[in-house]
VOPAGU-2260 file (C-alpha; in pm, 1 decimal, decimal comma):
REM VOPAGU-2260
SITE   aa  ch    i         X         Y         Z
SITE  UNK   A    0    1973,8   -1160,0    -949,6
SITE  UNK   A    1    1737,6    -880,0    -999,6
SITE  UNK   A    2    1889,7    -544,3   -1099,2
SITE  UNK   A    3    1763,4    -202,0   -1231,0
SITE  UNK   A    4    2013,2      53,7   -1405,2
SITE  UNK   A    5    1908,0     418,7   -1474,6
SITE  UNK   A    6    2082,1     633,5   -1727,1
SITE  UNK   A    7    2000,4     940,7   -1963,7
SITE  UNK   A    8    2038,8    1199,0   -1665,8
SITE  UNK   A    9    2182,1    1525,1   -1749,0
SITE  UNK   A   10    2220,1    1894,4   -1744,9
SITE  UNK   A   11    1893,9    2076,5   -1920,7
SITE  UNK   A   12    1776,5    2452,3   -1914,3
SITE  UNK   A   13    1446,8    2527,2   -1752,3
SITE  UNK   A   14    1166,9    2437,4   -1997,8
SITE  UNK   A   15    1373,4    2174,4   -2147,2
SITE  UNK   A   16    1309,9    1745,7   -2171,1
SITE  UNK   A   17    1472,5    1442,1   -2087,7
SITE  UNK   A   18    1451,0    1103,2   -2112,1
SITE  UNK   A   19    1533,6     878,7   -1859,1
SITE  UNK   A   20    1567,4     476,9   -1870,8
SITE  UNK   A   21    1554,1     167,3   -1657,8
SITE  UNK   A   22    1731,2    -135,8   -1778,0
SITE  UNK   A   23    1556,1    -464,4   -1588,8
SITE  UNK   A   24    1678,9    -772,2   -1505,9
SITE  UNK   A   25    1679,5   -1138,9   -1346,7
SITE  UNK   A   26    1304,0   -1072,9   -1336,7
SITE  UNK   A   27     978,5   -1028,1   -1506,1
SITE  UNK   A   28     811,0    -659,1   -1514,4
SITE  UNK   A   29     455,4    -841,6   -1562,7
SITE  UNK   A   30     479,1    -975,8   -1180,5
SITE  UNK   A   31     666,1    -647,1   -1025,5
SITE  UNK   A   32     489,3    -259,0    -974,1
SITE  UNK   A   33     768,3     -69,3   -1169,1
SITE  UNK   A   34     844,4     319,6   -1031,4
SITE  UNK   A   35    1024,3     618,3   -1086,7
SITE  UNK   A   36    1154,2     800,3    -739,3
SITE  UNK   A   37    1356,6    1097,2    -696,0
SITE  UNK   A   38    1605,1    1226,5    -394,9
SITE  UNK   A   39    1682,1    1651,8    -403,8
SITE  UNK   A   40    1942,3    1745,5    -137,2
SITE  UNK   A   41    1869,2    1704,7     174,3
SITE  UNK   A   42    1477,9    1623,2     112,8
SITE  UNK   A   43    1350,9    1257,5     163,7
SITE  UNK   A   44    1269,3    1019,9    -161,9
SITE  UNK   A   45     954,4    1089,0    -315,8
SITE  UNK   A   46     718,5     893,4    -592,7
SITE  UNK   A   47     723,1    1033,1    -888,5
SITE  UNK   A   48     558,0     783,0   -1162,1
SITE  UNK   A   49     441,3     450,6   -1121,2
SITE  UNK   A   50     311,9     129,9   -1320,6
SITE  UNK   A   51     132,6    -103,5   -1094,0
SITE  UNK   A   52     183,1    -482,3   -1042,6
SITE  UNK   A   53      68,6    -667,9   -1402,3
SITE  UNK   A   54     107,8    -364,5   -1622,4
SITE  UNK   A   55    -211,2    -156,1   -1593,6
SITE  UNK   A   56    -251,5     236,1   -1577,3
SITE  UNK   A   57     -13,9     445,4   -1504,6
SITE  UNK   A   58      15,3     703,8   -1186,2
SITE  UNK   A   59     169,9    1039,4   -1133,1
SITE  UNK   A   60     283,1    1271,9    -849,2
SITE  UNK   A   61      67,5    1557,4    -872,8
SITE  UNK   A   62     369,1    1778,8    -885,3
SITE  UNK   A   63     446,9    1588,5   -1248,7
SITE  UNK   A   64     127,5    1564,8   -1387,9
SITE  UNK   A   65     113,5    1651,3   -1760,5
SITE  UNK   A   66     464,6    1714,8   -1795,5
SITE  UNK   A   67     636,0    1364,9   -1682,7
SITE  UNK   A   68     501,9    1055,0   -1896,9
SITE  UNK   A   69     619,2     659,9   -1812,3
SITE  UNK   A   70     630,0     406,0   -2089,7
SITE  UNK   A   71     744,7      62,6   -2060,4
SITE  UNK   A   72     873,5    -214,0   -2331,8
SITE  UNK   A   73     841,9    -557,6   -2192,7
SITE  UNK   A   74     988,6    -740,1   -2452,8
SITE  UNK   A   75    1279,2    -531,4   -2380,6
SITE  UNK   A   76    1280,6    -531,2   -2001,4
SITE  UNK   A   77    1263,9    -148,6   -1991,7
SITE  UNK   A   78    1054,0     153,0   -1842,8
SITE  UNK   A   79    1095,0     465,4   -1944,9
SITE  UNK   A   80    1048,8     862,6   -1811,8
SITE  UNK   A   81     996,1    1131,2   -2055,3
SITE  UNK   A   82    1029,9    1449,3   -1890,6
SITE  UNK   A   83     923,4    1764,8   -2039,5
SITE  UNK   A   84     829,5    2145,9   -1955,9
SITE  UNK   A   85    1140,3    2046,2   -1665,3
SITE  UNK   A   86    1172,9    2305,5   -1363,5
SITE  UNK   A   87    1487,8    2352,1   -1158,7
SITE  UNK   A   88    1246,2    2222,2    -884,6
SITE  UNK   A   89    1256,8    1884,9   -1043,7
SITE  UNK   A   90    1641,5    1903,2    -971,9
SITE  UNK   A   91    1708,8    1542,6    -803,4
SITE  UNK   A   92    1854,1    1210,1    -832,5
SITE  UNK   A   93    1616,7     999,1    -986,6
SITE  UNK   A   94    1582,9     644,1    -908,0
SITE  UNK   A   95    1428,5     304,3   -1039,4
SITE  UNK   A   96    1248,0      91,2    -830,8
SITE  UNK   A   97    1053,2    -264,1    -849,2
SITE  UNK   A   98     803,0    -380,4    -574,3
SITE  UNK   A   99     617,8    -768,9    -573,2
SITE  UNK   A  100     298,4    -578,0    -345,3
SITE  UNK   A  101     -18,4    -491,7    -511,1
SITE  UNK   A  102     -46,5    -166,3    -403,0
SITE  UNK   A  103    -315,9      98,7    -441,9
SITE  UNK   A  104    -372,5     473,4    -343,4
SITE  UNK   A  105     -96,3     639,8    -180,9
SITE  UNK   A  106     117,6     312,6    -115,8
SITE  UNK   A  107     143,6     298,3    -516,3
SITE  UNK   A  108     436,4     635,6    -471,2
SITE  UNK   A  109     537,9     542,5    -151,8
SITE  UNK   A  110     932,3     453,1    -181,5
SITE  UNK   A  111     887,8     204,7     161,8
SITE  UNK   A  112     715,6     -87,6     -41,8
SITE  UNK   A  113     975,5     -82,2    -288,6
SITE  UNK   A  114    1252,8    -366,1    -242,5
SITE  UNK   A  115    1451,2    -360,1    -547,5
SITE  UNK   A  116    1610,0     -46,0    -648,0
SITE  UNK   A  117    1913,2     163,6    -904,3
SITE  UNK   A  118    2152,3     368,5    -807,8
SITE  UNK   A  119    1995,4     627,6    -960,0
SITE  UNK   A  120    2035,4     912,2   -1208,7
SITE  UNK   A  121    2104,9    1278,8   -1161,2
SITE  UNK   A  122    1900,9    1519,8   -1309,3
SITE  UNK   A  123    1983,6    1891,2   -1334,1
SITE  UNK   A  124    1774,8    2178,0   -1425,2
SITE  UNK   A  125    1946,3    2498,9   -1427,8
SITE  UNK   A  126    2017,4    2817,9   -1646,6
């Protein structure tokens, strides 16, 4: 059974950094587009970070871009966020998600093709 688990959410001051991590299982992150979605109150689920299906290059919300990096570890079934220079606008629940499309421009952040997902993470930047 395939399942995704988040963790390393938190409480951090503006400016500060966090890492967040997705445990994988029952599948293979080679044959799956791995993201990273997030959920602020009452404001629909946006893309945030994305590898696409077979590993390749990475993509960003422009929002994120040059602050948030994604890693991944295949041997250890595991994608990572680092989040840095954070802004209480980057408040949200933060989510894990695996899709089996092959997706390109905007489909690549959009939460819709995404089947498989955590429960999520929450992440709180405040002073």
């Amino acid at each position: 059974q395939l399942q995704l688990v988040e963790s390393g959410g938190g409480l951090v001051q503006p400016g500060g950094s966090l890492r967040l991590t997705c445990l994988m299982s029952g599948f293979t992150l080679d044959y799956y587009a791995i993201g990273w979605f997030r959920q602020a109150p009452g404001k629909e689920r946006e893309g945030v970070s994305c590898f696409s299906n077979g590993g390749g290059r990475a993509h960003y919300a422009d929002s994120v871009k040059g602050r948030f990096t994604i890693s991944r570890d295949d041997a250890n079934n595991a994608v990572y966020l680092q989040m840095n220079s954070l802004e209480p606008e980057d408040t949200a629940v933060y989510y894990c998600a695996a899709g089996s499309g092959y997706y390109s421009g905007s489909s690549r952040l959009d939460p819709s093709e995404y089947g498989y997902w955590g429960r999520g993470t929450q992440v709180t930047v405040s002073s």
